[in-house]
ROMI-315374 format. One line per 10 residues: number of its first residue (from 1); for each residue x, y, z of N, C-alpha, C, O, CB. Coordinates in Angstrom, 3 decimals. Each point is the difference from the previous one (the first is absolute). Glycine has a CB too. Layout:
NUM	X,Y,Z,X,Y,Z,X,Y,Z,X,Y,Z,X,Y,Z | ... $
END
This chain:
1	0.843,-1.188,0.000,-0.843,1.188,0.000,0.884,1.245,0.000,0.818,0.286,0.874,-2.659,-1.530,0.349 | 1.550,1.977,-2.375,1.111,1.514,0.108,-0.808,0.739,1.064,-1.193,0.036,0.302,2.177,0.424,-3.071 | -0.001,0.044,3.164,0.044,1.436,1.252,-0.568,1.173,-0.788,-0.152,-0.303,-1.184,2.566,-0.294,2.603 | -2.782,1.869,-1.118,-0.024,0.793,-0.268,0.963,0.935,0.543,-0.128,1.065,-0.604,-1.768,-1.912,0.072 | 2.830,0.914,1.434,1.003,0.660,0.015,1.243,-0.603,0.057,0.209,-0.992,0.699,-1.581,2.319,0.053 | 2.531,-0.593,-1.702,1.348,-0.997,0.156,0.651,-0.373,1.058,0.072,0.815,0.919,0.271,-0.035,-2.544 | 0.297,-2.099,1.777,0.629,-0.069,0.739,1.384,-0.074,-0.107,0.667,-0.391,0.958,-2.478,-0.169,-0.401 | 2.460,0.979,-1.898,1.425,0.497,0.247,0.142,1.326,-0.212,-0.759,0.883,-0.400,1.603,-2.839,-0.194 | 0.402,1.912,0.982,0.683,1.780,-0.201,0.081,0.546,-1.042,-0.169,1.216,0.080,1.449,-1.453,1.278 | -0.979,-0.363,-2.882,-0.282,0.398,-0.936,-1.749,0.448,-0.247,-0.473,1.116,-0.216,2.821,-2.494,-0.267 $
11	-2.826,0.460,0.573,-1.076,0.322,0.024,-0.940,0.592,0.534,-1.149,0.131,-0.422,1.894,-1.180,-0.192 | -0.130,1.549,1.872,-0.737,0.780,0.794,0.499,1.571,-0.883,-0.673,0.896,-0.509,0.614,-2.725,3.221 | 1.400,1.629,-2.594,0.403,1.519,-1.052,-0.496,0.367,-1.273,0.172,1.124,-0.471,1.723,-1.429,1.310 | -2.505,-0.607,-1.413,-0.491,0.186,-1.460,-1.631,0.588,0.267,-0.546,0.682,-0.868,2.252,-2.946,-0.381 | -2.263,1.987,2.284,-1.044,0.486,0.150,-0.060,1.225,0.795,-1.106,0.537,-0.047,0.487,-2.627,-0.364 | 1.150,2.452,0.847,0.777,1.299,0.860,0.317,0.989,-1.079,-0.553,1.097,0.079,1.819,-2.531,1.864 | -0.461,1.200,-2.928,0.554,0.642,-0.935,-1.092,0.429,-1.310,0.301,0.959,-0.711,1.952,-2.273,1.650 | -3.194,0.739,-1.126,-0.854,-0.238,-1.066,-0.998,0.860,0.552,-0.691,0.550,-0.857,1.285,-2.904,-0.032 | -1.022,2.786,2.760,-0.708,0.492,0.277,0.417,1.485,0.001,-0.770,0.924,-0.261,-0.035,-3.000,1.148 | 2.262,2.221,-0.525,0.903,1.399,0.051,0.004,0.359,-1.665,0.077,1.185,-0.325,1.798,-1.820,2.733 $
21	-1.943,-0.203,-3.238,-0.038,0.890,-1.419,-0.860,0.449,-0.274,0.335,0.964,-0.689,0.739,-1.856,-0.130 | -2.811,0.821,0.948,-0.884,1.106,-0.449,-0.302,1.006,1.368,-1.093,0.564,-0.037,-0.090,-2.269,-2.003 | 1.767,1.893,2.855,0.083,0.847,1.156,1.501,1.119,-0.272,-0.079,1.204,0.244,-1.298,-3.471,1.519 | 2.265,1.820,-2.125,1.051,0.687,-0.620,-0.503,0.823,-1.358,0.125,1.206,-0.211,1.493,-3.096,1.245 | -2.129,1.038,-1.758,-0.865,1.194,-1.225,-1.011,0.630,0.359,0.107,1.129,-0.478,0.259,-2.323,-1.157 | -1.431,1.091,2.297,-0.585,1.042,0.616,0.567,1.516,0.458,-0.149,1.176,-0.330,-0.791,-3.278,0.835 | 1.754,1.227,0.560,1.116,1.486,0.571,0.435,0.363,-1.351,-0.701,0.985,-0.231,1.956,-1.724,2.777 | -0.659,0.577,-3.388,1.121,0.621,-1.186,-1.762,0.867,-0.267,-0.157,1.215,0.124,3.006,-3.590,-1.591 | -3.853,1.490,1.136,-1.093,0.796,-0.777,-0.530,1.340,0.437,-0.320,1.019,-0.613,-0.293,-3.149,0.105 | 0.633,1.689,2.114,-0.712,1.188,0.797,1.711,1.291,-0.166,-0.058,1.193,-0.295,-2.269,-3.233,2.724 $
31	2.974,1.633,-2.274,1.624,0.898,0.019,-0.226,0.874,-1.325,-0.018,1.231,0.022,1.990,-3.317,1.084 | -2.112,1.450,-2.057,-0.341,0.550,-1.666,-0.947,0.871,0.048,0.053,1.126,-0.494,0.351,-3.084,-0.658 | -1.595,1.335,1.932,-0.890,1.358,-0.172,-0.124,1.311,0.869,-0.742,0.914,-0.360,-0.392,-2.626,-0.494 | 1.754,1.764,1.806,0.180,1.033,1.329,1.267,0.620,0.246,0.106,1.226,0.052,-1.624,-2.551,1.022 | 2.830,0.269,-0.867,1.112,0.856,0.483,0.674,0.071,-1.183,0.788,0.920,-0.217,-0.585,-1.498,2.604 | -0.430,-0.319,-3.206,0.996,0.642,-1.801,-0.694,0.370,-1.263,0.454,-0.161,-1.133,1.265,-1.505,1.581 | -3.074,2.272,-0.070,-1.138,0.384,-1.068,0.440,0.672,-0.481,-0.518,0.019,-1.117,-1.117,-0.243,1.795 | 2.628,1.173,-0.589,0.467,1.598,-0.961,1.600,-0.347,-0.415,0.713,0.747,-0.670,-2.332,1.478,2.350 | 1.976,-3.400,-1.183,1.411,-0.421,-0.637,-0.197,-0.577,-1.205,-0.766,-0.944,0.196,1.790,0.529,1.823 | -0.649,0.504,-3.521,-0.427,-0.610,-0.968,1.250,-1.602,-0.216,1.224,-0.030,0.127,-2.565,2.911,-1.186 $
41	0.661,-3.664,0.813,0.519,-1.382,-0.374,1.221,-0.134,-0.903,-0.034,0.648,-1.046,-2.250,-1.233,1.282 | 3.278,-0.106,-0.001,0.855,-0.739,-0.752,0.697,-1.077,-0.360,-0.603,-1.073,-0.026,0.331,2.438,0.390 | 1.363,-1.333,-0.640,0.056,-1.160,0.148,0.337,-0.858,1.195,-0.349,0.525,1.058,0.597,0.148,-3.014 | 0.406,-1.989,2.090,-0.292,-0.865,1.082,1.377,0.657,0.646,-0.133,-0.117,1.219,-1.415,-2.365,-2.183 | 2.791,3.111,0.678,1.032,-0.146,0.626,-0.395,1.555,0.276,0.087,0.413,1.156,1.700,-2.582,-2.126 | -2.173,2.944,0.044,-0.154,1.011,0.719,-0.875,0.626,0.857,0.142,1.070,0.591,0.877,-1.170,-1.961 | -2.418,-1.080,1.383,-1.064,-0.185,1.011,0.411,-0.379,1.743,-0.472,0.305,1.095,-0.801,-1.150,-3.485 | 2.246,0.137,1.963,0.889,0.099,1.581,0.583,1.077,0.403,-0.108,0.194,1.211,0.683,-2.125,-1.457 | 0.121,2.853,-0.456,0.634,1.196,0.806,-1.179,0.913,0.176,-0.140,0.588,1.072,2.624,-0.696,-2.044 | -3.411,0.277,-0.088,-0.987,0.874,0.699,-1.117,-0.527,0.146,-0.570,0.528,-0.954,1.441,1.150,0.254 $
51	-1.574,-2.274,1.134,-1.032,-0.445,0.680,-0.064,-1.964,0.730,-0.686,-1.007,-0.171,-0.392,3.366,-1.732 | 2.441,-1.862,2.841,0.836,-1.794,0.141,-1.206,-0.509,1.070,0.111,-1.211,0.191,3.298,1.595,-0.251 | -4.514,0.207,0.795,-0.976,-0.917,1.124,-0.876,-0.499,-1.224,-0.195,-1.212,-0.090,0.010,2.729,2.799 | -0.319,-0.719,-3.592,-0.860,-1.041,-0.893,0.866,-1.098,-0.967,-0.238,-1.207,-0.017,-1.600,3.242,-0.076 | 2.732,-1.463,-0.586,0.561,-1.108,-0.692,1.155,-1.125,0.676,0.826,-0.688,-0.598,-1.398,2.477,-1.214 | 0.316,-1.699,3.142,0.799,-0.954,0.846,-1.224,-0.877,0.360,0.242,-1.205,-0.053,1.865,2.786,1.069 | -3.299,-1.261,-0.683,-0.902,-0.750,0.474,-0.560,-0.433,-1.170,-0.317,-1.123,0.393,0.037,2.133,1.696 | -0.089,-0.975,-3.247,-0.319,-0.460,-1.165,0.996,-1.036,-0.486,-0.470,-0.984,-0.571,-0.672,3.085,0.198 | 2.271,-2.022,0.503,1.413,-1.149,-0.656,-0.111,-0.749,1.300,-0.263,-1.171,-0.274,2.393,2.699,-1.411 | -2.028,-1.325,3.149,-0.546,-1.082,0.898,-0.818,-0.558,-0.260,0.162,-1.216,-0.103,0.333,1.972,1.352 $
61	-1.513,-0.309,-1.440,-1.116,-0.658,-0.625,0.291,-1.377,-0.615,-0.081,-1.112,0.522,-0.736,3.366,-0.938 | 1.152,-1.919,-0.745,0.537,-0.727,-1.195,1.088,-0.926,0.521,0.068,-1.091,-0.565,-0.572,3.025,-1.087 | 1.206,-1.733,2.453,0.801,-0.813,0.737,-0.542,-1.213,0.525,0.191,-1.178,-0.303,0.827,3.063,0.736 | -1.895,-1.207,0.609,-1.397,-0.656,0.649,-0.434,-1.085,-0.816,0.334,-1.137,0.331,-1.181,3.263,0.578 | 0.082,-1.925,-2.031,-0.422,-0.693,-0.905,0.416,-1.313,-0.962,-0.743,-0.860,-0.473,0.169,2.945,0.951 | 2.253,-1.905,-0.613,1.091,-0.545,-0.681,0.293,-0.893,1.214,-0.318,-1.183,-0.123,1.227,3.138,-1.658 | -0.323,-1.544,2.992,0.006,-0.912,1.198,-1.106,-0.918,0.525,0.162,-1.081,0.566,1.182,2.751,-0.104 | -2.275,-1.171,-0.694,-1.489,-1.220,0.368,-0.016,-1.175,-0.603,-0.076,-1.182,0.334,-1.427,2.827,-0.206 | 1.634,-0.762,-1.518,-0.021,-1.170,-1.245,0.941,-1.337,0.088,-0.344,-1.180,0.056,-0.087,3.258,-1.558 | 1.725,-1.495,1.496,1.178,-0.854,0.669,0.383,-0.756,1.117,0.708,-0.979,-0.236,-0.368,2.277,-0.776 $
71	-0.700,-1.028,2.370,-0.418,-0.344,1.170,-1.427,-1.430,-0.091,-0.005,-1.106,0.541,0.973,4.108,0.200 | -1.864,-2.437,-1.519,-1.157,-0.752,0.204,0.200,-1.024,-0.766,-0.878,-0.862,-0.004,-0.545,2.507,0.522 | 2.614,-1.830,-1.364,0.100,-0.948,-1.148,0.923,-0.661,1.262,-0.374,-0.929,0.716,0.149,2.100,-3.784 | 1.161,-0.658,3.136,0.804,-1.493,0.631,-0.405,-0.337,1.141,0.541,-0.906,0.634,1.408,1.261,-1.523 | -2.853,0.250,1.277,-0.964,-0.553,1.283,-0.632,-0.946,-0.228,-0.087,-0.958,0.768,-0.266,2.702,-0.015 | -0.182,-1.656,-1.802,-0.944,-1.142,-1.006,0.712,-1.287,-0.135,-0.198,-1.123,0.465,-0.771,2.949,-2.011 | 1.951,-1.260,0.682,0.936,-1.287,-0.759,0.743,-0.959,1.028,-0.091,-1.224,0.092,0.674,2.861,-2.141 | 0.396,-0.487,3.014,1.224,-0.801,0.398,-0.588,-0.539,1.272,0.331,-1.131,0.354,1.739,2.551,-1.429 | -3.459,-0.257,2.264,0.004,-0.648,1.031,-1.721,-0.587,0.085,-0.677,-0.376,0.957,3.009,1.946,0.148 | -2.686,-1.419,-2.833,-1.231,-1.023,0.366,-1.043,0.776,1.072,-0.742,-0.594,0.781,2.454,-1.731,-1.046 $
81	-1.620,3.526,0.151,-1.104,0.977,0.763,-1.259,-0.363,-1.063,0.174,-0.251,-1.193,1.583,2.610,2.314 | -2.857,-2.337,-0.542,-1.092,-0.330,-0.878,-1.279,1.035,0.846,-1.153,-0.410,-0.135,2.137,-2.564,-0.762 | -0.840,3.896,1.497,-0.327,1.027,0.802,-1.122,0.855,-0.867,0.288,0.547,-1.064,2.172,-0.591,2.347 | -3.558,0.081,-0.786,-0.957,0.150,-1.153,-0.130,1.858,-0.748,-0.494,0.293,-1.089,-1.031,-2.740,2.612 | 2.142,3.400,-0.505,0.583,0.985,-0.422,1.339,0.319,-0.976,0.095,1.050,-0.636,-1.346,-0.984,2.560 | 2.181,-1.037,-1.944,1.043,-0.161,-0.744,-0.564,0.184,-1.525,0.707,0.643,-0.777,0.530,-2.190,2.644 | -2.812,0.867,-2.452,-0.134,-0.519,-1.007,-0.385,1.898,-0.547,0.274,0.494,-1.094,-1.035,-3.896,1.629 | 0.215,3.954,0.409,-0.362,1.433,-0.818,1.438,0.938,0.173,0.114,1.032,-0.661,-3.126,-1.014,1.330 | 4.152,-0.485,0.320,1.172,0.955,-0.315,0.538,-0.342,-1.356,0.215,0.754,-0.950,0.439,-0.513,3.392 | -0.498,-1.400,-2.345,0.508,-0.398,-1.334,-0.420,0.583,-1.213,0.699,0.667,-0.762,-0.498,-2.477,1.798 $
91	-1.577,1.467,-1.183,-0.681,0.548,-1.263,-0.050,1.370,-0.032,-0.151,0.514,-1.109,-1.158,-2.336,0.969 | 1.413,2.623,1.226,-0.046,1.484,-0.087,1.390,0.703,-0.590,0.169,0.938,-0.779,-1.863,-1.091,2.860 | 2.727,-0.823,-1.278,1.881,-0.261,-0.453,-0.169,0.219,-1.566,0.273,0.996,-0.670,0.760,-3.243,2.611 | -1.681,0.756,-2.409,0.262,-0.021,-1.177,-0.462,1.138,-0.906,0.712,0.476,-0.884,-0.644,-2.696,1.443 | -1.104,2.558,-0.325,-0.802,0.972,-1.367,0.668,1.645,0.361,-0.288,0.877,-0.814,-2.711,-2.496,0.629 | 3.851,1.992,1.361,0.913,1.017,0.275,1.460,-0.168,-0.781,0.635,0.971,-0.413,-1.929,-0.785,2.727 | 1.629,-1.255,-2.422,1.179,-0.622,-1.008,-0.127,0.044,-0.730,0.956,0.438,-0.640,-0.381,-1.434,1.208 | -1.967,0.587,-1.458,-0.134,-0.085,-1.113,-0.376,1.566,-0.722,0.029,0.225,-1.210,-0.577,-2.873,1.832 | 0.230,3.543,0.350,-0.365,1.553,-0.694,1.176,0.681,0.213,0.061,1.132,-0.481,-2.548,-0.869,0.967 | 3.550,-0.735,0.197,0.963,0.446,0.136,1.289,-0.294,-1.153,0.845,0.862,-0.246,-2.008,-0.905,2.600 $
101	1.151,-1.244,-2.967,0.572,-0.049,-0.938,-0.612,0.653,-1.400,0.843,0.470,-0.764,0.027,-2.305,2.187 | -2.451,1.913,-1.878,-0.525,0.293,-0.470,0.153,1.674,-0.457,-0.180,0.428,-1.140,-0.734,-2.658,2.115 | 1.373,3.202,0.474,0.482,1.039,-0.280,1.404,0.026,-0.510,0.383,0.861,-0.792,-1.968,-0.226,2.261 | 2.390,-1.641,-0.979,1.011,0.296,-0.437,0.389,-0.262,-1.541,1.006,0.624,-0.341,-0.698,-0.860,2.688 | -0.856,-0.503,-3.277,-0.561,-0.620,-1.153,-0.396,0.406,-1.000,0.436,-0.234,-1.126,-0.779,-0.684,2.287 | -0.742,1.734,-0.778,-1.161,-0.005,-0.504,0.035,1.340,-0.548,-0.255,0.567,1.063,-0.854,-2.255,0.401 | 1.215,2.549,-2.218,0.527,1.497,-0.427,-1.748,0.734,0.014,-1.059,-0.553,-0.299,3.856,-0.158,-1.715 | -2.532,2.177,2.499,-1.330,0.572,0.051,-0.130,0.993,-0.991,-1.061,0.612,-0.125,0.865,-1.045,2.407 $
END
């Protein structure tokens, strides 16, 4: 019978982490619209020197997201976690990976 919460450390982190990534974009969202509304946008390296609380919490984010994905897989694979939350970090992991290569790819 699967658990509904993990019982390893990986897996406890993948669900931890998966929950900190749409709470990290929020903050970047709410940051964008209030404390850097009159700063205009650029790019990503130069989005860090001037406006580094939103575009630090947005690339955490993404961190967040990339780490869940990774975490929840070898939680899966190597220690056989079958944790019934694992199954939506994962899938949330994956389709963040997959829009993430997709930008990088994919020309606009």
């Amino acid at each position: 019978m699967a658990t509904i919460f993990p019982k390893s450390k990986l897996g406890k982190w993948s669900i931890l982490l998966i929950i900190a990534m749409p709470v990290l974009f929020f903050t970047g969202g709410l940051l964008a619209n209030t404390l850097y509304k009159s700063v205009p946008a650029g790019a990503i390296l130069e989005d860090i020197t001037v406006r580094p609380f939103l575009s630090l919490s947005m690339l955490t984010g993404m961190a967040c997201g990339i780490s869940a994905f990774v975490t929840g897989m070898v939680a899966f694979i190597k220690q056989k976690e079958r944790a019934l939350l694992i199954y939506p970090s994962i899938a949330i992991g994956t389709l963040f990976v997959i829009l993430l290569i997709g930008e990088f790819f994919v020309s606009h």
